[in-house]
N, C-alpha and C positions, 0 to 999 in steps of 0.2 A: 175196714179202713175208712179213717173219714178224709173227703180230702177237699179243700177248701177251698170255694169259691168267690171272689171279690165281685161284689153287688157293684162296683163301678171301678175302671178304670184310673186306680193313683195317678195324678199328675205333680208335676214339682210346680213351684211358682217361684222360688226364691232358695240361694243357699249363701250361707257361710261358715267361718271358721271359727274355733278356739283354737285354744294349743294342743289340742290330743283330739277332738273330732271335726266329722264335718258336721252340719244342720241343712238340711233338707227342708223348709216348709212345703209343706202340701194343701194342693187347692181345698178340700174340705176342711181344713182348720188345724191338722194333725201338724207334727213337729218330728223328724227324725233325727235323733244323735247316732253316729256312725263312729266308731275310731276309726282317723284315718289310716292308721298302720294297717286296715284293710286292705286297704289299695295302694301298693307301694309309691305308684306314680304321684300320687296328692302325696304321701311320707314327703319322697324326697324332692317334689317341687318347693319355688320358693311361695312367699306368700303370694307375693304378684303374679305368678303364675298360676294359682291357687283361684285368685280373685277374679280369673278372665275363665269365665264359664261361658255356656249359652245351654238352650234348653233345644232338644230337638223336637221338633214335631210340637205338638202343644203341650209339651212338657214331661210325655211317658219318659224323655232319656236326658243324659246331662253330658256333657262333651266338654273338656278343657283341649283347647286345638293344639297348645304349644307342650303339652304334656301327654299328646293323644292318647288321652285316655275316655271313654264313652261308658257310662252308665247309667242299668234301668231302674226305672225307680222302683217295677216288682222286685225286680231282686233286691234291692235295697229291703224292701219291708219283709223279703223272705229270710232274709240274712245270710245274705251271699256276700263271700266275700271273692277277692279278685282270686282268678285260676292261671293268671300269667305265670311260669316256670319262673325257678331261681336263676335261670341260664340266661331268658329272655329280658329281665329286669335287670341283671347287671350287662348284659350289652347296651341296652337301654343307658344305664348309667354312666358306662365307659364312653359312650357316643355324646356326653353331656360333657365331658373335661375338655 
């Protein structure tokens, strides 16, 4: 089995949106397209919600506060997608109305 090592640390530097993903740049030059139907919380936030990110640390992770949601950016390039339950994301939802 091979299993794969990253020669450096992914960092994010910058992200935004279209209508169906997110964009990730990354400090070496790279560009990640995501769907956000990924991560339900980016789905069903609004944009503005969407647009109020911060980076943690020097950028390993990504954090929207008003949508708590936090993501790494290996997992992003591993293609992870979110493991929050159907239970947990419509309470989530309900607590939004």
């Amino acid at each position: 089995m091979i299993t794969l090592v990253l020669e450096e640390k992914p960092l994010a530097v910058d992200i935004s949106f279209d209508s169906e993903n997110m964009i990730v740049e990354l400090a070496d030059g790279r560009s990640l397209a995501i769907p956000i139907e990924w991560y339900p919380r980016l789905f069903h936030g609004t944009p503005e919600e969407r647009k109020n990110w911060q980076l943690l640390g020097d950028g390993y992770a990504i954090e929207w506060p008003g949508l708590d949601e936090h993501i790494g950016v290996e997992g992003l390039l591993a293609g992870r997608r979110s493991e929050e339950s159907e239970k947990s994301i419509q309470r989530w939802l309900d607590s939004r109305e």
